[in-house]
mmCIF file of the protein (N, C-alpha, C, O) and its ligand, coordinates in Angstrom:
data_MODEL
# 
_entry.id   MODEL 
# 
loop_
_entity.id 
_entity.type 
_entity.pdbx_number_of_molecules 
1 polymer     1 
2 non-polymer 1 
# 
_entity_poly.entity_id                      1 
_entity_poly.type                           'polypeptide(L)' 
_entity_poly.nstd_linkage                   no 
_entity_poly.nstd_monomer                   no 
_entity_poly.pdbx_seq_one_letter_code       
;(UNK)(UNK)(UNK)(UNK)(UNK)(UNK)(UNK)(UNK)(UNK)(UNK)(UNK)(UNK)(UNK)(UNK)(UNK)(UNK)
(UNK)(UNK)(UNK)(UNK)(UNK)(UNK)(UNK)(UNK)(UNK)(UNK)(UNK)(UNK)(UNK)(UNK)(UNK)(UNK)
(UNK)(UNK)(UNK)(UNK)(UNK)(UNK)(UNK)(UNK)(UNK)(UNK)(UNK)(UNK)(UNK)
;
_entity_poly.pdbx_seq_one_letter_code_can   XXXXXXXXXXXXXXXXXXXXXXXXXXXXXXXXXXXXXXXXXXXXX 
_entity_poly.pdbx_strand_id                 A 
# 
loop_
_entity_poly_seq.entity_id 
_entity_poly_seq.num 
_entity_poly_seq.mon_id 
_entity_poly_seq.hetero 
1 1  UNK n 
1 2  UNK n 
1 3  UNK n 
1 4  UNK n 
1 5  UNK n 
1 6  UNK n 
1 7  UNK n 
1 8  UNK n 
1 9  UNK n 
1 10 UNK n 
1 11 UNK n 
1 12 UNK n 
1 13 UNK n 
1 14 UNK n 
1 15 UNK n 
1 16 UNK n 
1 17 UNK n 
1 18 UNK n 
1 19 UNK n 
1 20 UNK n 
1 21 UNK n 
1 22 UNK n 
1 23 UNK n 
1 24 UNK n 
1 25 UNK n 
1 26 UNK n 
1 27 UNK n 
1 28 UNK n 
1 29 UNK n 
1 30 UNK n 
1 31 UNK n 
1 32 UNK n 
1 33 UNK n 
1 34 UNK n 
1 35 UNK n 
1 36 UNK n 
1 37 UNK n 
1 38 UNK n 
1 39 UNK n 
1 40 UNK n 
1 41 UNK n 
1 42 UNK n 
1 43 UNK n 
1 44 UNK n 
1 45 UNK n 
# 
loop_
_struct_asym.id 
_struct_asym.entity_id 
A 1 
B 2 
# 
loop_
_chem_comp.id 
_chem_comp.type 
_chem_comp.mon_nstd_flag 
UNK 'L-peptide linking' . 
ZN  non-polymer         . 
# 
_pdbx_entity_nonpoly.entity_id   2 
_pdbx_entity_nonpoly.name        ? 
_pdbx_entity_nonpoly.comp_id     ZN 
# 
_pdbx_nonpoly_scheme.asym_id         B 
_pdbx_nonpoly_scheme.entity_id       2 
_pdbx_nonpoly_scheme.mon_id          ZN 
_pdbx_nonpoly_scheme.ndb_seq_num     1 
_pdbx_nonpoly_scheme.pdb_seq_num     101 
_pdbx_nonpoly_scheme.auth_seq_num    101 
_pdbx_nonpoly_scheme.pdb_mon_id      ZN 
_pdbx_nonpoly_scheme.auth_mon_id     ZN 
_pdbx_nonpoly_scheme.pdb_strand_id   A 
_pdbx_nonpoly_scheme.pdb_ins_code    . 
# 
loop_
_atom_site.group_PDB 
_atom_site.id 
_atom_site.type_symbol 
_atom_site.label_atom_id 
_atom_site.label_alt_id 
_atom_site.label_comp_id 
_atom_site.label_asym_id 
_atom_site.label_entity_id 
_atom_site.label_seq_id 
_atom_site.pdbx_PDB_ins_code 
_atom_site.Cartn_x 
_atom_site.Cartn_y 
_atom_site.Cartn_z 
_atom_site.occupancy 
_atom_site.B_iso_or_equiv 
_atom_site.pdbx_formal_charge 
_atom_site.auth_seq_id 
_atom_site.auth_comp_id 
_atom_site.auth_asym_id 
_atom_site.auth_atom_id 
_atom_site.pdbx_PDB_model_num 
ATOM   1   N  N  . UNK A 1 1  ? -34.796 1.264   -63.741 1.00 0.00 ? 1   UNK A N  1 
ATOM   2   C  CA . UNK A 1 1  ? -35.168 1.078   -65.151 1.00 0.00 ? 1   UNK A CA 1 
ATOM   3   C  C  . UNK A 1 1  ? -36.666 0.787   -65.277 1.00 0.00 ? 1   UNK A C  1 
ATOM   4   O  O  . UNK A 1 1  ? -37.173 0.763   -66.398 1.00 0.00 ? 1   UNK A O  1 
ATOM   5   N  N  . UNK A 1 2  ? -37.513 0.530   -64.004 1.00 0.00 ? 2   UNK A N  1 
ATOM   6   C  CA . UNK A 1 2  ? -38.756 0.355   -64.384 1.00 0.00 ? 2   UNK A CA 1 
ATOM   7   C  C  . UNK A 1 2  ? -39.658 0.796   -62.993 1.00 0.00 ? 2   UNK A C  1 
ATOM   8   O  O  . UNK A 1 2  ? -40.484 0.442   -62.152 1.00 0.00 ? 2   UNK A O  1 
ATOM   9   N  N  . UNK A 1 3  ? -38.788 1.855   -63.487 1.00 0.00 ? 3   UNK A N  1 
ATOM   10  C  CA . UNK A 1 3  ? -39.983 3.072   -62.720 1.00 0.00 ? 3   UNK A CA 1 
ATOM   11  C  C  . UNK A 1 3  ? -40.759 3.744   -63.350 1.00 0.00 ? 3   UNK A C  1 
ATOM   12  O  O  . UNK A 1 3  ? -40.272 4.758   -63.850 1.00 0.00 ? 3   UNK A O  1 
ATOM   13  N  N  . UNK A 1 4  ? -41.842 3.551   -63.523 1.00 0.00 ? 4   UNK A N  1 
ATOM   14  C  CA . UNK A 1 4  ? -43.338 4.334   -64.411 1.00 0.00 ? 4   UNK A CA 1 
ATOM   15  C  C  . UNK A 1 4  ? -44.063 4.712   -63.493 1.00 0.00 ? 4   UNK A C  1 
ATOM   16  O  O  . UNK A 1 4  ? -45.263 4.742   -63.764 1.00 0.00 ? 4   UNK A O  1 
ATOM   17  N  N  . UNK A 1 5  ? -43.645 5.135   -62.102 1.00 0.00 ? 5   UNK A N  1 
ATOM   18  C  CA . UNK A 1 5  ? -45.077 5.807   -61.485 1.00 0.00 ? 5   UNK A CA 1 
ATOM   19  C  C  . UNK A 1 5  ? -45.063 7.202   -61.290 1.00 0.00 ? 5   UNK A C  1 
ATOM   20  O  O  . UNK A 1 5  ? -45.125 7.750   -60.189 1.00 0.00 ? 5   UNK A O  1 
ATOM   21  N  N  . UNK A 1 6  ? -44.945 7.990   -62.824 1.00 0.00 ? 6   UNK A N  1 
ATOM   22  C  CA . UNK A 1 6  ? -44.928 9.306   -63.158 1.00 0.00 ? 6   UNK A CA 1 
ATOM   23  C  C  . UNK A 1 6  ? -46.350 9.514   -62.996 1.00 0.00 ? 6   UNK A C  1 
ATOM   24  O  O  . UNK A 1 6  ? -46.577 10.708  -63.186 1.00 0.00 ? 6   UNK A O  1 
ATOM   25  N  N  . UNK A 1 7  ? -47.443 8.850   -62.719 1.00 0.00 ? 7   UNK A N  1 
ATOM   26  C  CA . UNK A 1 7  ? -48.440 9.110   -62.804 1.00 0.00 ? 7   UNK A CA 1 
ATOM   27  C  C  . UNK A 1 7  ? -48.941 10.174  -61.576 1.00 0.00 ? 7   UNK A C  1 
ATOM   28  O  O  . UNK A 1 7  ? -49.519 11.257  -61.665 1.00 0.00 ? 7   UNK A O  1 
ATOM   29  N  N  . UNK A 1 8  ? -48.577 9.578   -60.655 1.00 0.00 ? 8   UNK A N  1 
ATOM   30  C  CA . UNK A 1 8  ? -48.742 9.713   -59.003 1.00 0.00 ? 8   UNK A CA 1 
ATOM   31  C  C  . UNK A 1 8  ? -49.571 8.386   -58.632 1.00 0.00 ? 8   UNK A C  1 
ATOM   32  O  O  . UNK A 1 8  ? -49.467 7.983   -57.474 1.00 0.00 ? 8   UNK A O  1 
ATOM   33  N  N  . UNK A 1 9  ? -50.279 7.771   -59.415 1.00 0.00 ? 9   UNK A N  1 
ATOM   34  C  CA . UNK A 1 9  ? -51.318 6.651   -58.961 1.00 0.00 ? 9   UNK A CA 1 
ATOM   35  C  C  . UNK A 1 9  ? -50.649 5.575   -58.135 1.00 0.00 ? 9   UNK A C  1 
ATOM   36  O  O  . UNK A 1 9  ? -49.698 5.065   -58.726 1.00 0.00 ? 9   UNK A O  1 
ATOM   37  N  N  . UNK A 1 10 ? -50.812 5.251   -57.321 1.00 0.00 ? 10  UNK A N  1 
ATOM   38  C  CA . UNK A 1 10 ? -50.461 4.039   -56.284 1.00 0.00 ? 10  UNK A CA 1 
ATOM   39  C  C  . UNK A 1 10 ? -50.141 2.453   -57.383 1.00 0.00 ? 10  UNK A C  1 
ATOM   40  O  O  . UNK A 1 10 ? -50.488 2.053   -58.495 1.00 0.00 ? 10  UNK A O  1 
ATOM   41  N  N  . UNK A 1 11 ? -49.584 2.139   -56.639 1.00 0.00 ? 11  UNK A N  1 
ATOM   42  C  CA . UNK A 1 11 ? -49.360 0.692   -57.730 1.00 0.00 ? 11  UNK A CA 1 
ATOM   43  C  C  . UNK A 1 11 ? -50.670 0.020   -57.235 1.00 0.00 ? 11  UNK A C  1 
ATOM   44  O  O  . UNK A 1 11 ? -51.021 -0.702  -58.168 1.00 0.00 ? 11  UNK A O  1 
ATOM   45  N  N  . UNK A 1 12 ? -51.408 -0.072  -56.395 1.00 0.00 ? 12  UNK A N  1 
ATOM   46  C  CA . UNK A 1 12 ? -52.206 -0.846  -56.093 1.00 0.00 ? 12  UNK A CA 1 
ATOM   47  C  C  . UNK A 1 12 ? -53.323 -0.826  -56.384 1.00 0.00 ? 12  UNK A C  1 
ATOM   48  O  O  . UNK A 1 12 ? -54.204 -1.477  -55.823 1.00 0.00 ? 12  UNK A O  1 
ATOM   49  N  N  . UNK A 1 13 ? -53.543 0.329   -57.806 1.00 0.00 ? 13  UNK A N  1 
ATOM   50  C  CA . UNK A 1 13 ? -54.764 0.894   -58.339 1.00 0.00 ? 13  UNK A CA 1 
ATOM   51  C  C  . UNK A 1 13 ? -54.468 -0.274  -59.762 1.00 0.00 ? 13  UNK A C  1 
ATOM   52  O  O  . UNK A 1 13 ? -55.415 -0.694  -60.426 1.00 0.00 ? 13  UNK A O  1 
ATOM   53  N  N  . UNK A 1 14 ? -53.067 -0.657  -60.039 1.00 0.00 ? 14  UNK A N  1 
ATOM   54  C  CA . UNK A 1 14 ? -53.317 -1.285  -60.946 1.00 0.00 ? 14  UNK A CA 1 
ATOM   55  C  C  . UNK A 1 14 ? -52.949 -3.228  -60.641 1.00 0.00 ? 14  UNK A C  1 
ATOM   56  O  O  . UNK A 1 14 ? -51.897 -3.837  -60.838 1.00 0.00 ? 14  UNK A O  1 
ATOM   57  N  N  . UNK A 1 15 ? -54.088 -3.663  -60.190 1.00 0.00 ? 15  UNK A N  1 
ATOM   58  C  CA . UNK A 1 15 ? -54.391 -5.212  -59.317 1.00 0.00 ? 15  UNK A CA 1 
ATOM   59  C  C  . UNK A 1 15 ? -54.050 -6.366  -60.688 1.00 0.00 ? 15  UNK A C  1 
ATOM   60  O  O  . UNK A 1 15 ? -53.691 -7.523  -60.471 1.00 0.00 ? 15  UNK A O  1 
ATOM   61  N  N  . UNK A 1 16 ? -54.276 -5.691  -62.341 1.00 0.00 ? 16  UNK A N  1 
ATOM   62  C  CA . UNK A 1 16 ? -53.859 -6.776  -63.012 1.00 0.00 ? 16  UNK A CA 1 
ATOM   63  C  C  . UNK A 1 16 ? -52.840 -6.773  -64.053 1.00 0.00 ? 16  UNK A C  1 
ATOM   64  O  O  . UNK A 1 16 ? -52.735 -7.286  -65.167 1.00 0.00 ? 16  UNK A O  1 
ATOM   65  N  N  . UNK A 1 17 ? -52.065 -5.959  -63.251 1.00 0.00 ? 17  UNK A N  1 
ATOM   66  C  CA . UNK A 1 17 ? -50.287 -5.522  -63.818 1.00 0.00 ? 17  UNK A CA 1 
ATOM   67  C  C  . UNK A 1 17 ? -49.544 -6.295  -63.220 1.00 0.00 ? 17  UNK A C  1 
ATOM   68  O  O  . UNK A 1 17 ? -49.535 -6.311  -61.990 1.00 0.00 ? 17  UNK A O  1 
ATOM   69  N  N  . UNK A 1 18 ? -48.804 -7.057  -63.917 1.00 0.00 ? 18  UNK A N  1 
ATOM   70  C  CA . UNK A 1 18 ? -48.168 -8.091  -63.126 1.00 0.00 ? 18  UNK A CA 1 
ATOM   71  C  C  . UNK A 1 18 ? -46.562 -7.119  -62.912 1.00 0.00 ? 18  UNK A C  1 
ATOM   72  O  O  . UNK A 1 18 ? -45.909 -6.489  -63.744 1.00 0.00 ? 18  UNK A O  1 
ATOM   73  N  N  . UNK A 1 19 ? -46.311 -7.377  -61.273 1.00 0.00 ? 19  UNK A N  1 
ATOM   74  C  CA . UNK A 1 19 ? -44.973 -6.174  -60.746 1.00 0.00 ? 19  UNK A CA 1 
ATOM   75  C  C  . UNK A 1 19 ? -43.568 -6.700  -61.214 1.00 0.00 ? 19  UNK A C  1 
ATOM   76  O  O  . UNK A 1 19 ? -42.587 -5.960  -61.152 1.00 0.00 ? 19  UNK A O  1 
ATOM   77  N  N  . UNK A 1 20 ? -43.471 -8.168  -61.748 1.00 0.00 ? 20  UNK A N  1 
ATOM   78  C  CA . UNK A 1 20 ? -42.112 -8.670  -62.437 1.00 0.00 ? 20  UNK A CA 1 
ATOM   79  C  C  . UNK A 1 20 ? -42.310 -8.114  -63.404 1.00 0.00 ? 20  UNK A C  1 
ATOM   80  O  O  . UNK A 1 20 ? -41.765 -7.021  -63.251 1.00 0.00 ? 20  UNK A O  1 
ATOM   81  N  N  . UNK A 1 21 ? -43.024 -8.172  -64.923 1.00 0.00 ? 21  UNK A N  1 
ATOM   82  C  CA . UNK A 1 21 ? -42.853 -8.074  -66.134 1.00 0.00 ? 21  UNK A CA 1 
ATOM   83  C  C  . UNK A 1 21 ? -43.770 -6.860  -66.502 1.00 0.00 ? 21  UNK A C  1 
ATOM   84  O  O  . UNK A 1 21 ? -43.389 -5.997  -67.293 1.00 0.00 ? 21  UNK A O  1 
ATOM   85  N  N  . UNK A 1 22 ? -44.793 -6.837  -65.994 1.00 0.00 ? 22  UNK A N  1 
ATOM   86  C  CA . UNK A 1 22 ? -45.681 -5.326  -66.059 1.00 0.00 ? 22  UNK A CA 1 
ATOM   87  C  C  . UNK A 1 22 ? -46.580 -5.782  -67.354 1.00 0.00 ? 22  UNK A C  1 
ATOM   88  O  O  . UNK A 1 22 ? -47.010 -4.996  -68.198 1.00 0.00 ? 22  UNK A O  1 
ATOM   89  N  N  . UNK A 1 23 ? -46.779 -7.192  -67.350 1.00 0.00 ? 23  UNK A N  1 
ATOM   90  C  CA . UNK A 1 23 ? -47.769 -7.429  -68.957 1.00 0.00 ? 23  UNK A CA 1 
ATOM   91  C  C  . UNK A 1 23 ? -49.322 -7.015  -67.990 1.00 0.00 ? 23  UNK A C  1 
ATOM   92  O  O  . UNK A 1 23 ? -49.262 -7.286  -66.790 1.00 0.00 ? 23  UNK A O  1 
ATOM   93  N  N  . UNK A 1 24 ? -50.310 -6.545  -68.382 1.00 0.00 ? 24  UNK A N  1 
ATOM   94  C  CA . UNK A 1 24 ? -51.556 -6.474  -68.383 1.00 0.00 ? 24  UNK A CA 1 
ATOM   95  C  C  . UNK A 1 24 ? -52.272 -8.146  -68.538 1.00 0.00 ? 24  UNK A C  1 
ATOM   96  O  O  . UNK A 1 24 ? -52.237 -8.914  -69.499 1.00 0.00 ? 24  UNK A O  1 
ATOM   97  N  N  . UNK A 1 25 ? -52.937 -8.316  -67.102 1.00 0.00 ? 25  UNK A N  1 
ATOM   98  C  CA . UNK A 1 25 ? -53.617 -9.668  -67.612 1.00 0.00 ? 25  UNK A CA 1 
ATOM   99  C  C  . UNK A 1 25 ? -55.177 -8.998  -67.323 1.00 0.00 ? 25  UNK A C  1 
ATOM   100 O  O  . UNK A 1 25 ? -55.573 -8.475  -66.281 1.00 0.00 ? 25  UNK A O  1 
ATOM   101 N  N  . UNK A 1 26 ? -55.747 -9.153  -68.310 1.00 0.00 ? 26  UNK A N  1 
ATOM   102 C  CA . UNK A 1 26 ? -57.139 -8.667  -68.448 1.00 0.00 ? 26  UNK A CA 1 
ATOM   103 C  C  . UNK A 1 26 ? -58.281 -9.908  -68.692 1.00 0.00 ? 26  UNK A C  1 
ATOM   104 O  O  . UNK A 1 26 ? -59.387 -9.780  -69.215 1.00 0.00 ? 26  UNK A O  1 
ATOM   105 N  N  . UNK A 1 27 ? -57.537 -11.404 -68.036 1.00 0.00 ? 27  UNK A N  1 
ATOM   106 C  CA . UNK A 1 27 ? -58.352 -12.478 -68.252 1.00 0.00 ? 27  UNK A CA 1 
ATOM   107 C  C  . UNK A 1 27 ? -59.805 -12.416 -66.913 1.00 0.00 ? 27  UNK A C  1 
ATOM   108 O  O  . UNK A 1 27 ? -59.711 -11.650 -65.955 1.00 0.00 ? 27  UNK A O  1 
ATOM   109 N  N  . UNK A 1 28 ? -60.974 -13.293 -67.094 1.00 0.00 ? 28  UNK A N  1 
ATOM   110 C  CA . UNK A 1 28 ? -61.381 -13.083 -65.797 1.00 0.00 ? 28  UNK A CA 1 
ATOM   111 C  C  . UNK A 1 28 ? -61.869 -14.741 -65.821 1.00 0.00 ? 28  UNK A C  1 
ATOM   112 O  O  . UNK A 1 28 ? -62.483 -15.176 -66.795 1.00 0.00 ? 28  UNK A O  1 
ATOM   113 N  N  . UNK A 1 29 ? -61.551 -15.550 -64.729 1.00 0.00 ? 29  UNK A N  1 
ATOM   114 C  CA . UNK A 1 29 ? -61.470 -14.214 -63.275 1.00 0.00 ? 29  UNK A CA 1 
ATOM   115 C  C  . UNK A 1 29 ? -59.473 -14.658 -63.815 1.00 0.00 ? 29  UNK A C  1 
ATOM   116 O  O  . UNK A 1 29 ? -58.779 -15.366 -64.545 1.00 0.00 ? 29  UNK A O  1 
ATOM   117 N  N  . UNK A 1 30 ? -59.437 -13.424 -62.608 1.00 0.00 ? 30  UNK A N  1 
ATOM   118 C  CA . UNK A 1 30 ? -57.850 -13.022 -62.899 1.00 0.00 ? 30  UNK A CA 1 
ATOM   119 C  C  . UNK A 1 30 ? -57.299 -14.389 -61.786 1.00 0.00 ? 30  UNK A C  1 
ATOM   120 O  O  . UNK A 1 30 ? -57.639 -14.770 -60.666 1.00 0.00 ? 30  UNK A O  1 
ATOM   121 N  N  . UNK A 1 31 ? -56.049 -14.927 -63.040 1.00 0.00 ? 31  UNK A N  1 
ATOM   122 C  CA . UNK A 1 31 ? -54.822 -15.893 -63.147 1.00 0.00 ? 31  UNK A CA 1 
ATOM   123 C  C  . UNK A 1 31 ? -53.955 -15.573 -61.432 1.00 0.00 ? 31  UNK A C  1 
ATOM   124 O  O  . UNK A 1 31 ? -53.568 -14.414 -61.281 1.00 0.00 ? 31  UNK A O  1 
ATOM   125 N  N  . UNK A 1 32 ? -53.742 -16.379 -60.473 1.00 0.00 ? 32  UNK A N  1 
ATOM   126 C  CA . UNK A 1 32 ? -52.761 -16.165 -59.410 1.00 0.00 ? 32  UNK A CA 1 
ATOM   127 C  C  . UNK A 1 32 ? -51.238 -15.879 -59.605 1.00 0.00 ? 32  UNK A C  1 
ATOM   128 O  O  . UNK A 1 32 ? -50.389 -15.253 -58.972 1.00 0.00 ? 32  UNK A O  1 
ATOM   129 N  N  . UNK A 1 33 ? -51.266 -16.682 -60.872 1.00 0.00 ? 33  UNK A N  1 
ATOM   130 C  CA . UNK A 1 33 ? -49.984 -16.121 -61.085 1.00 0.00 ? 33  UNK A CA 1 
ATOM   131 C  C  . UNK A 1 33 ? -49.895 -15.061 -62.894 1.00 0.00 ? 33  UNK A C  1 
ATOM   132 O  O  . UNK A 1 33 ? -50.762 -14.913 -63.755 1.00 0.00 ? 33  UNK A O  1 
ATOM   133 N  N  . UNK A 1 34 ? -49.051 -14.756 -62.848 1.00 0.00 ? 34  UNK A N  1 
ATOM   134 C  CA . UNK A 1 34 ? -48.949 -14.261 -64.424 1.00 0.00 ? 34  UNK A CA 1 
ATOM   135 C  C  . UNK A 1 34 ? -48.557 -15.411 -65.511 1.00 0.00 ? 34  UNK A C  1 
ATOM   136 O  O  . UNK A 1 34 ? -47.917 -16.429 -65.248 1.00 0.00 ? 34  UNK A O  1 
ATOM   137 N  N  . UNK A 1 35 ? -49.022 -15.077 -66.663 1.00 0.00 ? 35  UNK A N  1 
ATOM   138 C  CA . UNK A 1 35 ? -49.292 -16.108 -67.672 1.00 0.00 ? 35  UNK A CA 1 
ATOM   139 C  C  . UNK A 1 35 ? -48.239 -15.766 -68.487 1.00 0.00 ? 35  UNK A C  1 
ATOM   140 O  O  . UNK A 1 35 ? -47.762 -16.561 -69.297 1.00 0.00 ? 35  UNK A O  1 
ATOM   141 N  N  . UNK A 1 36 ? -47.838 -14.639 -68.335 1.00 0.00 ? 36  UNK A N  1 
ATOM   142 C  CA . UNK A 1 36 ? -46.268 -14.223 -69.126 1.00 0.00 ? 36  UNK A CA 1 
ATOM   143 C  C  . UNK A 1 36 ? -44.952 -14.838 -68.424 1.00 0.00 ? 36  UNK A C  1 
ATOM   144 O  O  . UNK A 1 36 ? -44.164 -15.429 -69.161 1.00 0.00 ? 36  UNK A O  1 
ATOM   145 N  N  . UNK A 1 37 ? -44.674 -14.741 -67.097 1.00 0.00 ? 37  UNK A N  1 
ATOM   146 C  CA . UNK A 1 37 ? -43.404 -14.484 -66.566 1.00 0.00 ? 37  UNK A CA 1 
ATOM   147 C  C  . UNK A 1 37 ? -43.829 -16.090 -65.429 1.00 0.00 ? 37  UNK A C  1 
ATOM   148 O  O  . UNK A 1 37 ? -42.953 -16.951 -65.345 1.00 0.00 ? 37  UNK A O  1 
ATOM   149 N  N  . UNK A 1 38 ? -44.892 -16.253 -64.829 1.00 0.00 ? 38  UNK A N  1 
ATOM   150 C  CA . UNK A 1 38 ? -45.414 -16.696 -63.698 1.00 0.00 ? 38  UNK A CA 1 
ATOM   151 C  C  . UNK A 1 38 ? -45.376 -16.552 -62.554 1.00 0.00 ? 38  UNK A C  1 
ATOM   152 O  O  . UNK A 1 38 ? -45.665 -17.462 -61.777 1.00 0.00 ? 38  UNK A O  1 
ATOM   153 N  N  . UNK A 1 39 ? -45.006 -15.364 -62.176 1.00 0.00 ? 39  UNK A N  1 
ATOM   154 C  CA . UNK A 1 39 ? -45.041 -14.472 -60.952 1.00 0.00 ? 39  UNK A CA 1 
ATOM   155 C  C  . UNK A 1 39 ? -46.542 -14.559 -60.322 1.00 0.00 ? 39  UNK A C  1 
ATOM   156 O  O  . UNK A 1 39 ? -47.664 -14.673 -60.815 1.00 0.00 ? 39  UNK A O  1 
ATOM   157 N  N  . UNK A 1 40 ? -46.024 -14.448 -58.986 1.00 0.00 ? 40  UNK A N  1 
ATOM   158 C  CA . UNK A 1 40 ? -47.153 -14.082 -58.436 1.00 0.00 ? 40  UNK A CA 1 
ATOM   159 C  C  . UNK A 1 40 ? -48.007 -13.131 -58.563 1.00 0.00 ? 40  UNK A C  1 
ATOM   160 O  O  . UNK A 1 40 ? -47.452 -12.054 -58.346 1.00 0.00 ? 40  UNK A O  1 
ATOM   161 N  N  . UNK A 1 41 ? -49.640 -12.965 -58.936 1.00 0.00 ? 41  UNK A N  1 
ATOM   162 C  CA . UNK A 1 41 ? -50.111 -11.610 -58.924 1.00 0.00 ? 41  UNK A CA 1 
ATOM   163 C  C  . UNK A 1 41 ? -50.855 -11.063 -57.538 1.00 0.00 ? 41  UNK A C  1 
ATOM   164 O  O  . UNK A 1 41 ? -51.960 -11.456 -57.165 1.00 0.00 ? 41  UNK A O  1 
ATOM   165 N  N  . UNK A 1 42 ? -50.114 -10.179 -56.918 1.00 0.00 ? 42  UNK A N  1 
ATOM   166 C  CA . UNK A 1 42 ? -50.834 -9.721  -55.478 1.00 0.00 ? 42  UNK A CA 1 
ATOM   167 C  C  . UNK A 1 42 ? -52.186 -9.044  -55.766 1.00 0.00 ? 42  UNK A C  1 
ATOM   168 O  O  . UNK A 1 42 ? -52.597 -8.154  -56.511 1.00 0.00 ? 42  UNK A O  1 
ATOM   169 N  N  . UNK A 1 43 ? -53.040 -10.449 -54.187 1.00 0.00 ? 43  UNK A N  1 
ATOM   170 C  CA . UNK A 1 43 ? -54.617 -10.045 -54.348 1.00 0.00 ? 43  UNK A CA 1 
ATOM   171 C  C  . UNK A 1 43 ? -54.349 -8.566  -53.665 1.00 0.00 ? 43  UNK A C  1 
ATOM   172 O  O  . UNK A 1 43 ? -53.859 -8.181  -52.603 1.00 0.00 ? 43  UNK A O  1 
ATOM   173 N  N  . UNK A 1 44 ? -54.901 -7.968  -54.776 1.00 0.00 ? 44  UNK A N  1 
ATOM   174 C  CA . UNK A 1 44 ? -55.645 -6.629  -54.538 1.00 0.00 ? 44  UNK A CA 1 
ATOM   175 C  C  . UNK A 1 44 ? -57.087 -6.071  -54.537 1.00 0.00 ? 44  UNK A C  1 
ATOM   176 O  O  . UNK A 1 44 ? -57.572 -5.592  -55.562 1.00 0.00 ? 44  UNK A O  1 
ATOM   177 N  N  . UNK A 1 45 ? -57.720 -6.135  -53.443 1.00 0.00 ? 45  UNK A N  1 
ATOM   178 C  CA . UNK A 1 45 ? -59.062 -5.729  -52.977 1.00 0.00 ? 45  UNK A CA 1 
ATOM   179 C  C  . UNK A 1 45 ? -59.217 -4.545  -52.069 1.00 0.00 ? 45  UNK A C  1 
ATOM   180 O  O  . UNK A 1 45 ? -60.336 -4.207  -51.681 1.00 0.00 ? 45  UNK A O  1 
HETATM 181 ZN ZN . ZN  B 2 .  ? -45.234 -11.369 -65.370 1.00 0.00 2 101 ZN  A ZN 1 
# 
């Protein structure tokens, strides 16, 4: 049910998509966890 990677893009292109709830955190600097759900957000560098 929450498969969106019709794109082809790697999930790891998108570092401030949180992978439980998929809200966009566009705060900086970016939150460790998500501010929606509080999941962890994996450092992506
Ligand atoms: Zn979340």
């Amino acid at each position: 049910m929450s498969e969106d990677d019709e794109g082809g893009s790697p999930v790891c292109f998108l570092p401030n998509v949180c992978p439980a709830c998929g809200r966009l955190t566009d705060t900086e600097p970016r939150p460790d966890t998500c501010p929606e759900c509080g999941a962890d957000l994996p450092d992506v560098y």
